[in-house]
C-alpha distance (Angstrom), angle and dihedral (degrees) to the residues before:
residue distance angle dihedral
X1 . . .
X2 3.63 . .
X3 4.00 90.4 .
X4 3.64 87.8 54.6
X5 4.15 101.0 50.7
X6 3.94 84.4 41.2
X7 4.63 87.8 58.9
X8 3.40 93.5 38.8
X9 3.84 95.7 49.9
X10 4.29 81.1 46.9
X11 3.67 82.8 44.8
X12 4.17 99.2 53.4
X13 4.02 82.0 47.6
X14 3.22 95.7 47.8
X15 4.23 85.1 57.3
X16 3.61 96.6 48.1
X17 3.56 97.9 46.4
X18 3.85 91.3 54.7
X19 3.80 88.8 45.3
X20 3.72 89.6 48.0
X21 3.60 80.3 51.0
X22 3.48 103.1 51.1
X23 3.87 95.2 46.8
X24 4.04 92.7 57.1
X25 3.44 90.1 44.5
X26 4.58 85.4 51.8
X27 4.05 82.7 46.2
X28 3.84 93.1 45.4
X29 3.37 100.4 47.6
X30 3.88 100.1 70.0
X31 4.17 95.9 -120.3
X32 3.65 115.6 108.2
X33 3.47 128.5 -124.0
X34 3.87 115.7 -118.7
X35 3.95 121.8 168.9
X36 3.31 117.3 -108.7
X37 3.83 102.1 31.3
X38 3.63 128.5 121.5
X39 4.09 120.8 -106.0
X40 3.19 114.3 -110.7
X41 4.21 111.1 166.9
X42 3.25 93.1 145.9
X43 3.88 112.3 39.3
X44 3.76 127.7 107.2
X45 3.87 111.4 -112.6
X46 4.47 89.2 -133.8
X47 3.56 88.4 42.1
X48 4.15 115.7 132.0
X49 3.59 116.0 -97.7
X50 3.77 110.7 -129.9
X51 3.66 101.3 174.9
């Protein structure tokens, strides 16, 4: 039981980390963040809309 508390506690840091992450990467990046919008990390700015 002990073994289990101890990887989920790794687990839950493992998640904010990668959220922490994720948001200075956002901040970094030089796009702002508005509610709503899709994510897109990892799409080319002259790409074609298809939507």
């Amino acid at each position: 039981m002990k073994r289990v508390v101890t990887w989920a506690f790794y687990a839950v840091g493992a998640l904010a980390i990668a959220y922490l992450a994720l948001y200075a990467y956002a901040m970094f990046s030089g796009q702002p963040i508005v509610p709503g919008d899709p994510i897109r990390i990892f799409r080319k700015p002259d790409a074609p809309s298809y939507s």
